[in-house]
N, C-alpha and C positions, 0 to 999 in steps of 0.2 A: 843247866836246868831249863826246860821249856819255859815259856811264856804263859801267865795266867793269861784264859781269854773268858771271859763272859758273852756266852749267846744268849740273846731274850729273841725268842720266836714262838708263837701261840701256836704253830701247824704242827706237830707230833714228826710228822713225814719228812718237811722238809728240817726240822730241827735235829732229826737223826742224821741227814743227809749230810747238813753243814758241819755238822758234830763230827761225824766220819771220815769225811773230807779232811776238815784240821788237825785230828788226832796225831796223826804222825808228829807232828812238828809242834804242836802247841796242848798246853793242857787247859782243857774244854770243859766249865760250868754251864749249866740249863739253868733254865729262868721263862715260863712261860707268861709272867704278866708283869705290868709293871710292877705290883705287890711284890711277888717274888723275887725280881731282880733288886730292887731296894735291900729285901732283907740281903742276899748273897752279897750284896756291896758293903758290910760290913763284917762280911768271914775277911777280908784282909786287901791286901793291895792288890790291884789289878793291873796287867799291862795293859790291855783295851779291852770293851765294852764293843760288840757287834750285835746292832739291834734291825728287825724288823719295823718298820712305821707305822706298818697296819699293825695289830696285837688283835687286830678282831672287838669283841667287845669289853676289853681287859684293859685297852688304852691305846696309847700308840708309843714306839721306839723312840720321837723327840723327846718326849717325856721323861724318860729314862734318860735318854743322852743329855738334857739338861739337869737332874739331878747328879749322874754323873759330873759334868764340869763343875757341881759346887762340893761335891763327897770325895772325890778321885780328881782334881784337876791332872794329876799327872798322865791319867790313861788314854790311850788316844781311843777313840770314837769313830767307831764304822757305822755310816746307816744305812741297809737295803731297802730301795723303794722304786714301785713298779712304773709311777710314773714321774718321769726326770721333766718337764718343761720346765720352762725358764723360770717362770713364777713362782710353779713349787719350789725347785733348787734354790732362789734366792729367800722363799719363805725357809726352807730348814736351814739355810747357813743361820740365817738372821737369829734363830730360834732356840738352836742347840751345836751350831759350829762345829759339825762330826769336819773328822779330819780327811775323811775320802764318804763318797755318795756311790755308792754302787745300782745299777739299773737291774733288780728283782726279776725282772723279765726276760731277762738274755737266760739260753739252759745252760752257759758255762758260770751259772753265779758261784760256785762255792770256790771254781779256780780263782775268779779275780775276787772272792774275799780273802782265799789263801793268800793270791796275788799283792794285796794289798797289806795286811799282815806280816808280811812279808820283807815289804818295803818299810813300814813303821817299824818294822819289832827286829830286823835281821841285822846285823853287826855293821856298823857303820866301818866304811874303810878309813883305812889312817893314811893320810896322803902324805907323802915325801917334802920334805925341804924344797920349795922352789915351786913343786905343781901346783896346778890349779887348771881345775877341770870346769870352773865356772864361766861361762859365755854370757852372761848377763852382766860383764864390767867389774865392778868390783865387790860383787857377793856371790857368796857361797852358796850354791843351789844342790845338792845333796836330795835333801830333803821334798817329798811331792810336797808339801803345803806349801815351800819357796818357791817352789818353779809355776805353781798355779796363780802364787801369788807376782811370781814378777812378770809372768804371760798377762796378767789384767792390767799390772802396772804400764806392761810397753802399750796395750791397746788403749791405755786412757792418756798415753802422752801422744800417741799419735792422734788426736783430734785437739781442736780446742776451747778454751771454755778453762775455766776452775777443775781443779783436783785435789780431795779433800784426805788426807792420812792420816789413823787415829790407831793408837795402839799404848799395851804398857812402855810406864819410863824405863829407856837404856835398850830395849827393840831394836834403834838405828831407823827411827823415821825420819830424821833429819837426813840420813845417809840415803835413803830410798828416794827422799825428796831432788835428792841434786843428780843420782843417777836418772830419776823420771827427766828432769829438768834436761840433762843432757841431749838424752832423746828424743827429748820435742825440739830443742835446737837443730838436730841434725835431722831432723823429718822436715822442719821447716826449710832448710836452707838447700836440701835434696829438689826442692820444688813437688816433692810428693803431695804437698799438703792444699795446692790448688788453690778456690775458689768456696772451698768449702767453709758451709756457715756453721755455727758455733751449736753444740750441740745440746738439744733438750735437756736431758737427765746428765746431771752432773755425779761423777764419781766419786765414790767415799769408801775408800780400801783400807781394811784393818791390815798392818806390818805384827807378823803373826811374833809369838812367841821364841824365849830359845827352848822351853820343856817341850814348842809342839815342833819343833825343828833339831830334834838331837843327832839326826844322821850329818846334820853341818857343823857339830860342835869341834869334833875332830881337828877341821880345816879352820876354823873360827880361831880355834885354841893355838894351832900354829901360827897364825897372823899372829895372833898375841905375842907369842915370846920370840918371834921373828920381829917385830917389833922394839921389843925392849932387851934384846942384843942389841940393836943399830943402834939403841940412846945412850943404853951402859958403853958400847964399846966392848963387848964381850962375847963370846963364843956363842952360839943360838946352844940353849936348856932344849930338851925334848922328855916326854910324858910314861913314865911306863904304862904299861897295861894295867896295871891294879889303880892308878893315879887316873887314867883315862874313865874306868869304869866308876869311879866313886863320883869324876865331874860328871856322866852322864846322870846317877843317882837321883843328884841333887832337883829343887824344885829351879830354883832359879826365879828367883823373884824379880830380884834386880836385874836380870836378862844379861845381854853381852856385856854392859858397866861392871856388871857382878859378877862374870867370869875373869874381866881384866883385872879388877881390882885379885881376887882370889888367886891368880896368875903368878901378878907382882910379888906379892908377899910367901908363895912358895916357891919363887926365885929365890928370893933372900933366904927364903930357910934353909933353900939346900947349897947356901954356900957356893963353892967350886966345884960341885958337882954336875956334871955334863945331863943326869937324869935324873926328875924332878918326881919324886916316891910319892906314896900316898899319904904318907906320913908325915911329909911337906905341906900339905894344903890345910890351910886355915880352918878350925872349926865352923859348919852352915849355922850363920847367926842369921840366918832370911827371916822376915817380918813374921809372923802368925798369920796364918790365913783364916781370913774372915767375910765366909760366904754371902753375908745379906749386905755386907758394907760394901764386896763387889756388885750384886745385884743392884744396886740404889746406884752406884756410882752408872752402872751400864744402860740403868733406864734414864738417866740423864742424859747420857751420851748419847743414845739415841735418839733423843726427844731434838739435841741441838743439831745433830747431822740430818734427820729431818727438815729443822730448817734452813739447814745448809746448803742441802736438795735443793729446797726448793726457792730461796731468795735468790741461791747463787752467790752472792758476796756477803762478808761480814759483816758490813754497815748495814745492809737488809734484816740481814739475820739476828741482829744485836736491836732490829725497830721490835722485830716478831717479836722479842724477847721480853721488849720494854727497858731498855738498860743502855748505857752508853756501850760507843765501840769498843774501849779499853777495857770496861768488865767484862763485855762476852768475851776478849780476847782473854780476858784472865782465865777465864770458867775453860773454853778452850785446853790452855795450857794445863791445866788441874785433873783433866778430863782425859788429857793425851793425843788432843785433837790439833793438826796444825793445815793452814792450806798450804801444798804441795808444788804449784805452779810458778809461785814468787818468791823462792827461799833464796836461789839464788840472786835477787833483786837488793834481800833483805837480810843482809849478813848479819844484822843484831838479834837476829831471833834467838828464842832457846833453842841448845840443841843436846842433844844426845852424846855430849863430848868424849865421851872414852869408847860408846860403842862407833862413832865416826869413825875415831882413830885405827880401832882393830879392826871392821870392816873396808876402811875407805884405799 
């Protein structure tokens, strides 16, 4: 069965065009304002949401893609906009976190919307026992929002200065944290790293989801019980297809903690069974999603990564604050916010223990 997609474009022409383009392959709602696309967001579930920025004088596409992430957190988020500078791109990540930014102005847009569609919405492969196609150490890169995101990650370990990682518990930021860590070890001791002085703008990388990284759950999910063979002692469990697509379903709150933990326990269910059914995995008791309680918690965290920019360290940023260093570091940890650069320094810190384990 196709892929629901939602287009919101206010141009008649070009929203025939994109329409026409996707047909084949995906099945295509209209939405010419942000009004409209609201209401069609409650005809049902959507795979992703592909929006125009401009809407003309109807609104713009972030707007939509931000009520998106609080109506549909599970659909992935395409935004086309004509002009990509640096500024803009980091005002819309900032803003509404589309999952791919397409440049409106190239005439092949509707192949790389398909393009991108494509890569979000197409059958994640199921890798073999033993492979692993990832070149980034020891994650899973599947997924474009992994690889974009550990491209940002290698270029903020190659300079130096603070690097700040802030994302939901069980992510695996403690795990991103010591592969960054690695590779400023081996940038430094390559002699690459020179003479060079410490850089202005300090980096603050969100470690993205597993709902906006399902093409890596596959390979994710084999760590898992390639894992807990070696503990039990027991023959490596593998996933049927009906098992595989129900873990894709799911929202995943708990992220990779809450794949491993769901993992576990449908080992045990299936016994001595070599293949782990769908009928094996524990009922999704995931928390209830509650959109303003996210909002409040994300203008927080922005407000401290702000000053985390800008002090640079967290005795600075805990002055900004007014508060001792041990509260901001509470608020920090509550917030999902950790610095990146001294984990390895700092082996007491919180970490992300089970998603470690299955990524590390």
């Amino acid at each position: 069965m196709p892929s629901r997609v939602l287009l919101v474009e206010e141009n008649p022409d070009r929203l025939d065009s994109i329409a026409g383009g996707l047909a084949a392959d995906f099945e295509c709602s209209r939405a010419a304002s942000v009004e409209q696309a609201v209401g069609r967001l409650t005809d049902g579930s959507w795979a992703a949401v592909v929006a125009n920025v401009d809407l003309g004088g109807t609104g713009s596409g972030s707007e939509v893609l931000q009520i998106v992430r609080e109506s549909c957190p599970r659909a992935f988020r395409i935004l086309y906009v004509a002009d990509l500078e640096d500024h803009a791109r980091h005002d819309l990540q900032r803003i509404c976190r589309p999952h791919v930014i397409v440049d409106a102005s190239r005439p092949d847009l509707v192949e790389l919307l398909h393009r991108a569609l494509e890569d979000l919405l197409g059958p994640a492969c199921e890798p073999e026992a033993g492979g692993d196609p990832d070149t980034y150490g020891s994650w899973t890169a599947y997924a474009p929002i992994t690889r974009e995101f550990l491209a940002k990650l290698r270029e903020a370990a190659e300079q130096h200065g603070p690097v700040y990682l802030y994302g939901e518990n069980g992510s695996g930021r403690m795990c991103a944290a010591r592969i960054m860590c690695r590779w400023r070890t081996r940038w430094i001791t390559s002699g690459r790293s020179g003479r060079m002085t410490v850089r202005a703008t300090v980096p603050a990388l969100r470690v993205p989801s597993l709902r906006e990284r399902l093409q890596d759950l596959p390979e994710i999910a084999l760590r898992a019980l390639k894992k807990l063979a070696e503990r039990d002692g027991v023959p490596m469990r593998r996933l049927s297809t009906e098992a595989l697509d129900e873990l894709r379903s799911r929202e995943w709150r708990g992220n990779i903690d809450e794949l491993a933990t769901v993992l576990e326990r449908a080992a045990q269910r299936a016994g001595g069974r070599p293949v782990i059914e769908a009928t094996d995995l524990p009922r999704a008791t995931e928390p209830r999603w509650r959109p303003s309680q996210y909002a409040k918690d994300e203008g927080q965290r922005d407000c401290l990564l702000r000053q985390l920019r800008s002090a640079r360290t967290v005795s600075a940023a805990a002055r900004l604050e007014g508060c001792t260093r041990a509260n901001y570091i509470r608020l920090m940890r509550r917030l999902g916010i950790l610095r990146g650069d001294i984990v390895e320094q700092r082996p007491d810190l919180d970490r992300d223990a089970i998603a470690d384990r299955v990524l590390a």
